[in-house]
PyMOL Python script that loads the backbone (N, CA, C, O; Angstrom):
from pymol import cmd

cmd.read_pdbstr("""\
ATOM      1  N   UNK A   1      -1.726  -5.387   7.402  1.00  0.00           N
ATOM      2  CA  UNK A   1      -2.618  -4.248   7.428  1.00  0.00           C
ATOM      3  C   UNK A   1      -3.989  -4.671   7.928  1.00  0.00           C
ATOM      4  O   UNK A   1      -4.749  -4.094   8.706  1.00  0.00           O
ATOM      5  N   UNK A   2      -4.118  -5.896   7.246  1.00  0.00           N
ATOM      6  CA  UNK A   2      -5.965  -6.322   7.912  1.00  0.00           C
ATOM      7  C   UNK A   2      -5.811  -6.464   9.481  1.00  0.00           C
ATOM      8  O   UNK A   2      -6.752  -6.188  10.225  1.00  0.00           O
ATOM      9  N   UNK A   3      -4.640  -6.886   9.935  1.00  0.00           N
ATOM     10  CA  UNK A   3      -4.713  -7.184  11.643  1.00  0.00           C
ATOM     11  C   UNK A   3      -5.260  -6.032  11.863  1.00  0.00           C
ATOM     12  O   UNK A   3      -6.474  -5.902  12.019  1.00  0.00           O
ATOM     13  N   UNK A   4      -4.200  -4.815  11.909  1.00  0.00           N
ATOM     14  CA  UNK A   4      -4.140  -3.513  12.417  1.00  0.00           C
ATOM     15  C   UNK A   4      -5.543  -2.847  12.162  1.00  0.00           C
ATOM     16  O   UNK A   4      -5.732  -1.770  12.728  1.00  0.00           O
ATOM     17  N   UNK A   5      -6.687  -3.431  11.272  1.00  0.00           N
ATOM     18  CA  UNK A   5      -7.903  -2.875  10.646  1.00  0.00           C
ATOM     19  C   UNK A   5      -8.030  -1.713  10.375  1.00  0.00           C
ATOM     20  O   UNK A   5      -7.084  -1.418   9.645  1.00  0.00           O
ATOM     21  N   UNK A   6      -8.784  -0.700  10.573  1.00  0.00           N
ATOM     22  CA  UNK A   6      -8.999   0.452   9.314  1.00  0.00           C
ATOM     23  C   UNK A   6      -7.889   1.200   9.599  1.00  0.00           C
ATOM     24  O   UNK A   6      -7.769   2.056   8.723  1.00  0.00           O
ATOM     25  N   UNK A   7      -7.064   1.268  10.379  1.00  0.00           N
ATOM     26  CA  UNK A   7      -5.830   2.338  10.746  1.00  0.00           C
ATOM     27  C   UNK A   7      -4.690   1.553  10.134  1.00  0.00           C
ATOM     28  O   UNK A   7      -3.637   2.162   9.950  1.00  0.00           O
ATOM     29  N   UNK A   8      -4.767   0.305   9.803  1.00  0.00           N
ATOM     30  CA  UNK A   8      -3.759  -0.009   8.981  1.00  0.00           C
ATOM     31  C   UNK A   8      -2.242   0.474   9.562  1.00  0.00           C
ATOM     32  O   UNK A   8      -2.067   0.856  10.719  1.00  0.00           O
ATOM     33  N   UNK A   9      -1.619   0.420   8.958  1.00  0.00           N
ATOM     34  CA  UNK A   9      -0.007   1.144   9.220  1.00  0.00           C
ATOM     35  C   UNK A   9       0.126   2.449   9.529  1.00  0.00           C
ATOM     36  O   UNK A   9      -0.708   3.144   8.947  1.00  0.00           O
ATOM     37  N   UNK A  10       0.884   3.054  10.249  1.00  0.00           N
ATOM     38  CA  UNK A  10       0.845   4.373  10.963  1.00  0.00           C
ATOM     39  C   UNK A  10       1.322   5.031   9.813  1.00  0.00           C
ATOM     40  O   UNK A  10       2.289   4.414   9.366  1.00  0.00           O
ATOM     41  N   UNK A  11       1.061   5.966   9.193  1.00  0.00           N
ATOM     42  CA  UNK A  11       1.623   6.618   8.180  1.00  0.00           C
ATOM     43  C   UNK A  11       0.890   5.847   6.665  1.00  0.00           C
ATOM     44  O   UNK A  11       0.980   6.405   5.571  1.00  0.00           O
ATOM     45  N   UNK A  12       0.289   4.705   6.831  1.00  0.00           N
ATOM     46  CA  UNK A  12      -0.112   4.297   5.464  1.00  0.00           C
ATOM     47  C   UNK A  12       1.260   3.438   5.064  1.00  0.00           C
ATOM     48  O   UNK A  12       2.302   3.627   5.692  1.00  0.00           O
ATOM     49  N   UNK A  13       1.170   2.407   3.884  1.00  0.00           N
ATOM     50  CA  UNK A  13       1.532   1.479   3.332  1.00  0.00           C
ATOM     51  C   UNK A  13       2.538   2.397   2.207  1.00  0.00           C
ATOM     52  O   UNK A  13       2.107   3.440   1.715  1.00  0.00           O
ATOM     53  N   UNK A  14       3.578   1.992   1.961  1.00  0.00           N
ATOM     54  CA  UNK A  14       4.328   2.376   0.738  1.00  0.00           C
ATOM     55  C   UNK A  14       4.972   1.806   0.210  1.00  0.00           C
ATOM     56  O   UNK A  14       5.196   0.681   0.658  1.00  0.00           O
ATOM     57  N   UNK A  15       5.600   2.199  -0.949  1.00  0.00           N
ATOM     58  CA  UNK A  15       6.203   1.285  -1.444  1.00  0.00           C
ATOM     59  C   UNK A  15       7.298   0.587  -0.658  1.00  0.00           C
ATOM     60  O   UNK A  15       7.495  -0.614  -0.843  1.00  0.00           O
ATOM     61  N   UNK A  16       8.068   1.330   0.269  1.00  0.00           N
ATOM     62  CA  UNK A  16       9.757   0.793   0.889  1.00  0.00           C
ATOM     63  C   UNK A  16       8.951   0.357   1.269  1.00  0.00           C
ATOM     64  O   UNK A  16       8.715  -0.683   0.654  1.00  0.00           O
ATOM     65  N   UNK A  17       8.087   0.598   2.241  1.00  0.00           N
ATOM     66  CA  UNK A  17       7.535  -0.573   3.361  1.00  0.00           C
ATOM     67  C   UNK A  17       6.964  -1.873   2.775  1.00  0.00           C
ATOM     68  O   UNK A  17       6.882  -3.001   3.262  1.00  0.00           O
ATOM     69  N   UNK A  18       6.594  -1.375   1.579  1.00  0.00           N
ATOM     70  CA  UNK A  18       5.978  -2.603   1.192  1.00  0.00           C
ATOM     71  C   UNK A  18       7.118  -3.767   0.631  1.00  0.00           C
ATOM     72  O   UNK A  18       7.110  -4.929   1.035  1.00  0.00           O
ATOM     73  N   UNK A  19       8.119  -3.222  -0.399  1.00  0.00           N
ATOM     74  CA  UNK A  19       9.151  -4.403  -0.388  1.00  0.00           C
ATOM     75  C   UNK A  19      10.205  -4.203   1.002  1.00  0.00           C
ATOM     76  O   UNK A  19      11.417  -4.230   0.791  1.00  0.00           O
ATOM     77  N   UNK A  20       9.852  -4.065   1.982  1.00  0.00           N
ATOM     78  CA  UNK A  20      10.947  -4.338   3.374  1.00  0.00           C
ATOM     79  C   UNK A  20       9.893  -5.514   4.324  1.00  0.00           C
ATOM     80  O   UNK A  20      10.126  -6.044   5.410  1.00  0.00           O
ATOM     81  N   UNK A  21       9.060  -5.602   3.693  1.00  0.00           N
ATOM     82  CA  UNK A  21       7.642  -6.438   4.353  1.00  0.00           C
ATOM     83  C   UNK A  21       7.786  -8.072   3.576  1.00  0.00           C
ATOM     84  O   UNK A  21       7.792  -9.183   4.107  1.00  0.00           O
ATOM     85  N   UNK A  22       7.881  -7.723   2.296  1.00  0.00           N
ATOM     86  CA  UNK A  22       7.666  -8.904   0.922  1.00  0.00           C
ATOM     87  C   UNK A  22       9.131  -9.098   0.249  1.00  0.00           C
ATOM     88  O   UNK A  22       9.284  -9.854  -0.711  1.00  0.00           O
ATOM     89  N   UNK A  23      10.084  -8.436   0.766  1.00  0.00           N
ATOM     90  CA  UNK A  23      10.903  -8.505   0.046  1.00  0.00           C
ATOM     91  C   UNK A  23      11.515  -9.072  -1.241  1.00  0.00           C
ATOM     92  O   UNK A  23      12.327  -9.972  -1.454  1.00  0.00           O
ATOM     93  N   UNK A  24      10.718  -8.077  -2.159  1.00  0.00           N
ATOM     94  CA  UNK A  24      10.534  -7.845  -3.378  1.00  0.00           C
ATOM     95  C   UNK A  24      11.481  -6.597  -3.735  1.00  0.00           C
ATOM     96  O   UNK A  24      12.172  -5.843  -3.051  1.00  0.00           O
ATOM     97  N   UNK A  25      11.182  -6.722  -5.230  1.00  0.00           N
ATOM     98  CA  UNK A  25      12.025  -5.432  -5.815  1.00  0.00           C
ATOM     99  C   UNK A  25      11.052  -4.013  -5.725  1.00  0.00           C
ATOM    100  O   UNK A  25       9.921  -3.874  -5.260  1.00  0.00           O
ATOM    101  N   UNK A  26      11.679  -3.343  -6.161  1.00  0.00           N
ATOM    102  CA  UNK A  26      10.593  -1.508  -6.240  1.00  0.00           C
ATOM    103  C   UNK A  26       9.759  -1.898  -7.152  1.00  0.00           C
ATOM    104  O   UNK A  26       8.618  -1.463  -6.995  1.00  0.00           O
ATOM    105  N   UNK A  27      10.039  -2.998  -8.631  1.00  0.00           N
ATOM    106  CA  UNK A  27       9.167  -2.621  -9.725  1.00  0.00           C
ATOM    107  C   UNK A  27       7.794  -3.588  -8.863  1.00  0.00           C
ATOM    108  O   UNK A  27       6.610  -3.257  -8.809  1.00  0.00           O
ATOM    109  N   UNK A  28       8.247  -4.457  -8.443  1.00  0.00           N
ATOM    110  CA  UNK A  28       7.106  -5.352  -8.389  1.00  0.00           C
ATOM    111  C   UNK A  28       6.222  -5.129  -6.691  1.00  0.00           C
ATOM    112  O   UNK A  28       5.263  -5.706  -6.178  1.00  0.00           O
ATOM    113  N   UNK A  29       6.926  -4.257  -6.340  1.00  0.00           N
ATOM    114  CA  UNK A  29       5.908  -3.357  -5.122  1.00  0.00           C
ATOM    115  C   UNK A  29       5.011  -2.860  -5.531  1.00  0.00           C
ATOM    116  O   UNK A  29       3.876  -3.217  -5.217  1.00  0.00           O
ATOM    117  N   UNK A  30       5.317  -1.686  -6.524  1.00  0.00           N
ATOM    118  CA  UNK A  30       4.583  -0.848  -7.259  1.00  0.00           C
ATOM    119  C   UNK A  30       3.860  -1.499  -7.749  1.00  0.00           C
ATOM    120  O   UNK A  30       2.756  -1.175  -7.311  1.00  0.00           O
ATOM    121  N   UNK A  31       3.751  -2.396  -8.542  1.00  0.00           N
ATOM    122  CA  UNK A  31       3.024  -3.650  -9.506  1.00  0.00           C
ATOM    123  C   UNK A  31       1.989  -4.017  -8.413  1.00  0.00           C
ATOM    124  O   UNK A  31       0.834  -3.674  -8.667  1.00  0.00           O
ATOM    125  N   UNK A  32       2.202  -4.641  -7.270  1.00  0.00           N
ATOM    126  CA  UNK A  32       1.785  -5.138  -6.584  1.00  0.00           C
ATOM    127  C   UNK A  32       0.658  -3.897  -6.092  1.00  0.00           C
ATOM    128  O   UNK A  32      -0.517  -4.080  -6.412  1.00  0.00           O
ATOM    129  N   UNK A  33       1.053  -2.510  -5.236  1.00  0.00           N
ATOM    130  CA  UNK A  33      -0.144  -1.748  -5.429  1.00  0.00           C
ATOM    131  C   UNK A  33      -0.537  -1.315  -5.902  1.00  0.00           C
ATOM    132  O   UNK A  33      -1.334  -0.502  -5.433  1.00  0.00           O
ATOM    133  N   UNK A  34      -0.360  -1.437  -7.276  1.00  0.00           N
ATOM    134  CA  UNK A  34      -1.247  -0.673  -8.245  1.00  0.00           C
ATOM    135  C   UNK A  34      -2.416  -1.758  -8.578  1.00  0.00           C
ATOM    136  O   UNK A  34      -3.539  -1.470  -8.993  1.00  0.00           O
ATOM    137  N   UNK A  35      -1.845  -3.269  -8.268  1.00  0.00           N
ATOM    138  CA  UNK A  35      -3.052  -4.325  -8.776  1.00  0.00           C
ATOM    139  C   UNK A  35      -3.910  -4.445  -7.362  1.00  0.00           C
ATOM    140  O   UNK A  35      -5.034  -4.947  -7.369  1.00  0.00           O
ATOM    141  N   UNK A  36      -3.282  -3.936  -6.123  1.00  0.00           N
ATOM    142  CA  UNK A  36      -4.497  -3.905  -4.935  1.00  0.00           C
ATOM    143  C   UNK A  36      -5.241  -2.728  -4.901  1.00  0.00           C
ATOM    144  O   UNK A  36      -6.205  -2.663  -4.139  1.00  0.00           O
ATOM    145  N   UNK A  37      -4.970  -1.888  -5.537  1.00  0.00           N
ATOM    146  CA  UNK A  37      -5.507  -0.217  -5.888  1.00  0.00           C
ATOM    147  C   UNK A  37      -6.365  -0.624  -6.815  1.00  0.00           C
ATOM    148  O   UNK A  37      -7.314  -1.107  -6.198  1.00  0.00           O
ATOM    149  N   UNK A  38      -6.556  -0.696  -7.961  1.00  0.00           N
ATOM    150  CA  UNK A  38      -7.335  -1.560  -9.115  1.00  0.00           C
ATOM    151  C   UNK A  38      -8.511  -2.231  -8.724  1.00  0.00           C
ATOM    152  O   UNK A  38      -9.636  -2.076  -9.198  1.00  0.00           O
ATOM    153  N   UNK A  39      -7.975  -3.385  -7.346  1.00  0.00           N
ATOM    154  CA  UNK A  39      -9.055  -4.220  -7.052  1.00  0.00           C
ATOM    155  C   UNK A  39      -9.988  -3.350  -5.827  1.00  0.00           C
ATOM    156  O   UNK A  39     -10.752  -4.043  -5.155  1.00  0.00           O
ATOM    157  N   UNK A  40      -9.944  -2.193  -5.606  1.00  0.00           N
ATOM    158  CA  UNK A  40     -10.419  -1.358  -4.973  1.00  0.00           C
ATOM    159  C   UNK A  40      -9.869  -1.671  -3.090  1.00  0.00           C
ATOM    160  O   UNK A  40     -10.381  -1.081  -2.139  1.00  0.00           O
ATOM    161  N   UNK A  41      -8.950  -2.533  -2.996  1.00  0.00           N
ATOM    162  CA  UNK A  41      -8.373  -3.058  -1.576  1.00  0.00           C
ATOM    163  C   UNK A  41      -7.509  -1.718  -1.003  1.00  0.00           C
ATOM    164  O   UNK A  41      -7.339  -1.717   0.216  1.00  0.00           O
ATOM    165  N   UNK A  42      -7.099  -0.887  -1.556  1.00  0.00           N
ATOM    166  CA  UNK A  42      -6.281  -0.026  -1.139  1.00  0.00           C
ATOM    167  C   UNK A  42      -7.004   1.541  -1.749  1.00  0.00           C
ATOM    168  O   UNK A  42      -7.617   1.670  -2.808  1.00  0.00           O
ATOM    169  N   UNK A  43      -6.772   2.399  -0.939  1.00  0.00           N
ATOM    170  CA  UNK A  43      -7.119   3.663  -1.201  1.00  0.00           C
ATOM    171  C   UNK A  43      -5.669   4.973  -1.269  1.00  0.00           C
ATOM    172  O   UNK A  43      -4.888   5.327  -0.386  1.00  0.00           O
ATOM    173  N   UNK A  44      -5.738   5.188  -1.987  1.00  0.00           N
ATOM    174  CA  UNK A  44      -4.316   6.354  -2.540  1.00  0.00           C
ATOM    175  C   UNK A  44      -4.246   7.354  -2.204  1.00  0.00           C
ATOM    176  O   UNK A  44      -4.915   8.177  -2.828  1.00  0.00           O
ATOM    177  N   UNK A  45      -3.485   7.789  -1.152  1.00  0.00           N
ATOM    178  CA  UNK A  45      -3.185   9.548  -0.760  1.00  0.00           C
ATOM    179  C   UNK A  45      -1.853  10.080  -1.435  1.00  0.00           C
ATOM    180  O   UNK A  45      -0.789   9.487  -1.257  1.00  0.00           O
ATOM    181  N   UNK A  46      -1.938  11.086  -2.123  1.00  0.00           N
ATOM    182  CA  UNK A  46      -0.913  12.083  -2.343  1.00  0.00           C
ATOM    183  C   UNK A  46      -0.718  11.391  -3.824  1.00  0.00           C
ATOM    184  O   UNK A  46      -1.647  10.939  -4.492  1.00  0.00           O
ATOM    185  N   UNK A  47       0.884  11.398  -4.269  1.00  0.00           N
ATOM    186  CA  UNK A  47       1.529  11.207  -5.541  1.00  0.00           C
ATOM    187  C   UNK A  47       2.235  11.221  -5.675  1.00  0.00           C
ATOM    188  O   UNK A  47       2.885  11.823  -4.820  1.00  0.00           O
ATOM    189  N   UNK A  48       3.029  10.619  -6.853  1.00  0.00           N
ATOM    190  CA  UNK A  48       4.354  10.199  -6.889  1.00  0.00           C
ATOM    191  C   UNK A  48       5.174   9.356  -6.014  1.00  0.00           C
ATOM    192  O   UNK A  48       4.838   8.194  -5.782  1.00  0.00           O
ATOM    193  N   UNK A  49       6.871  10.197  -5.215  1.00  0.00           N
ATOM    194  CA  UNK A  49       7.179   9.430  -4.431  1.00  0.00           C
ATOM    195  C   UNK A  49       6.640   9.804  -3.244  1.00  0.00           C
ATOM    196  O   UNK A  49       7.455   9.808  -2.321  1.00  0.00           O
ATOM    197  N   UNK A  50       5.561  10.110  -2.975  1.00  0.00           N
ATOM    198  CA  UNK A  50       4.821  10.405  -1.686  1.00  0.00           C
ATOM    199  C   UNK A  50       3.482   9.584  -1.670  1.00  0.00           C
ATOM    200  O   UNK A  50       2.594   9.857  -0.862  1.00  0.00           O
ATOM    201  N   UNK A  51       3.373   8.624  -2.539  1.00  0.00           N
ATOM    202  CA  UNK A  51       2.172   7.747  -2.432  1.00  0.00           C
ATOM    203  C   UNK A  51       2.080   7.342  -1.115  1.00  0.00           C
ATOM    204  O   UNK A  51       3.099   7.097  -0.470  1.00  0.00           O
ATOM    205  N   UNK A  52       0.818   7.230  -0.580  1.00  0.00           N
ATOM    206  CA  UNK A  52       0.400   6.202   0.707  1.00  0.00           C
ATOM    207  C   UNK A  52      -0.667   5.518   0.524  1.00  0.00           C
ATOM    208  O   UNK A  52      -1.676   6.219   0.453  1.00  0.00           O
ATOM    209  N   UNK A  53      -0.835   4.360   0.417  1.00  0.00           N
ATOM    210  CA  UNK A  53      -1.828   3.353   1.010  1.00  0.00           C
ATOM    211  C   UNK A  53      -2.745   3.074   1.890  1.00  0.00           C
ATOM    212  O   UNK A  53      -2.265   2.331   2.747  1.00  0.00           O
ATOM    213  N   UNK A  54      -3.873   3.328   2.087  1.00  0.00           N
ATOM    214  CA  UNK A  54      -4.868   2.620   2.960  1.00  0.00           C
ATOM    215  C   UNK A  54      -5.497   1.459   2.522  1.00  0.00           C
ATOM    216  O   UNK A  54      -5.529   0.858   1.448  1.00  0.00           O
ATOM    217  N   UNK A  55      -6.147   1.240   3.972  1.00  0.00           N
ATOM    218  CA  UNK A  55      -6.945  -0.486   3.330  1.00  0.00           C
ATOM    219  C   UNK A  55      -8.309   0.199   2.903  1.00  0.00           C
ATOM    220  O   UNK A  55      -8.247   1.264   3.517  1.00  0.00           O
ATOM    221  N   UNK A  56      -9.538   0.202   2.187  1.00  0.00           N
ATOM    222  CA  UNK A  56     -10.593   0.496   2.073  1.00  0.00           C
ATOM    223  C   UNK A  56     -11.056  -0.511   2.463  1.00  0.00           C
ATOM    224  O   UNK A  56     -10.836  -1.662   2.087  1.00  0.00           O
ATOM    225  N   UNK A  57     -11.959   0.005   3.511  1.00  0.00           N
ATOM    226  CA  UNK A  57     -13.120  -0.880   4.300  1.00  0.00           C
ATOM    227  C   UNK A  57     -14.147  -0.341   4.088  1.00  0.00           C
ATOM    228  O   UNK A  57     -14.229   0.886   4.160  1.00  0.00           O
ATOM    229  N   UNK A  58     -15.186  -1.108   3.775  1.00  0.00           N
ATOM    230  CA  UNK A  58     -16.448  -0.340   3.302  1.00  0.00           C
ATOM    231  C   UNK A  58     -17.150  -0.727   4.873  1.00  0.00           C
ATOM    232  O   UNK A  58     -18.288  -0.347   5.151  1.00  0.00           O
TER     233      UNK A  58
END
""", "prot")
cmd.dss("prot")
cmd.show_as("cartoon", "prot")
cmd.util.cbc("prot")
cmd.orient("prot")
């Protein structure tokens, strides 16, 4: 996502994408953005199973 800079992934970061990237499980995707969401690295559109990801760049 940092290559790509503020446009990040076309559609935003999610969870499939995110364990088809890290190949990880669903719990520990989720785990994983909820602790880059937290650290203010990611910004959250929508809810539920429609979450998307951005990078926050200040």
């Amino acid at each position: 996502m940092l290559d790509a800079g503020s446009e990040g992934f076309v559609g935003g970061m999610n969870a499939t994408k995110y364990m088809s990237i890290t190949k990880t499980s669903k719990a520990t995707a989720t785990r994983d953005l909820q602790d880059l969401l937290s650290i203010k690295a990611l910004i959250s559109e929508g809810g539920g199973r429609s979450t998307r990801y951005n990078l926050h760049l200040p």
